[in-house]
C-alpha positions in Angstrom: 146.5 110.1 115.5 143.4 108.9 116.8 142.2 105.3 115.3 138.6 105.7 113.9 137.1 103.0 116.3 133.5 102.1 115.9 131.3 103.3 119.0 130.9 101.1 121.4 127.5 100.2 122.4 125.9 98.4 124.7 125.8 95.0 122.6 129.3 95.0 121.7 130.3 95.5 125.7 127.9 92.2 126.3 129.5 90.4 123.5 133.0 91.0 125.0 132.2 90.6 128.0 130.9 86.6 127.6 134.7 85.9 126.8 135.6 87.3 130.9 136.2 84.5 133.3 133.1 84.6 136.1 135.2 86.2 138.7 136.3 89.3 136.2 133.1 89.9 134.9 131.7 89.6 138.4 134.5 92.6 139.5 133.8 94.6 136.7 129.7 94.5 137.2 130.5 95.3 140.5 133.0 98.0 140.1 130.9 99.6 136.9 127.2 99.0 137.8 127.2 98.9 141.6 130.2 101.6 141.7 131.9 100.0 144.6 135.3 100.6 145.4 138.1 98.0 145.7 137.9 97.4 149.3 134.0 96.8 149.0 134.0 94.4 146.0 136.9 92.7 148.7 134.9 92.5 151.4 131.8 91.2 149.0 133.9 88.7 147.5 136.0 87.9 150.3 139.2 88.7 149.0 142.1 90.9 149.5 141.9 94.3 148.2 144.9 94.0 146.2 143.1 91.0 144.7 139.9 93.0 144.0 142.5 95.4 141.8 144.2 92.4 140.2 141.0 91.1 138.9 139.8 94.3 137.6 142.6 95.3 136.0 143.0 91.8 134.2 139.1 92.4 133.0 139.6 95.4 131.5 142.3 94.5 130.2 140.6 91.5 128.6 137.5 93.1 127.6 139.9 96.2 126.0 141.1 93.1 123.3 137.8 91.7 123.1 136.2 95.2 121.4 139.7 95.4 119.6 139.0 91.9 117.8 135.3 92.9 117.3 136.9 96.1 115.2 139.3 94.4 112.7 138.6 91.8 109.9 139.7 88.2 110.7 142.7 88.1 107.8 144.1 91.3 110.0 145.1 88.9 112.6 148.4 87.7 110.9 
């Protein structure tokens, strides 16, 4: 069954995102504003492309837990 999550705006994205280390929020603004692929946000950075993906992944990843905390109550954490 599908979680009843609250949507997720614009705000809430911002809110998580201020938890990202510069370099991931730097991929993912890159990857989800500017659209570029990998091997572009490589050659922008000047890393490897397989970097580029490591970073992004680990954002997401982040900024997927950051919304989750946002959604549940502080005493749920135990």
């Amino acid at each position: 069954m599908a979680r009843d999550r609250p949507p997720i705006t614009p705000a809430r994205i911002e809110k998580a995102a201020k938890g990202l280390r510069p370099n991931e929020r730097e991929v993912l603004v890159l990857s989800a504003r500017e659209r570029l692929s990998n091997a572009e946000i490589a050659s922008w950075l000047g890393i490897s492309p397989e970097a580029a993906e490591r970073l992004l992944a680990r954002a997401l990843n982040r900024l997927d837990r950051a919304l989750a905390r946002q959604e549940r109550p502080w005493w749920r954490f135990w």
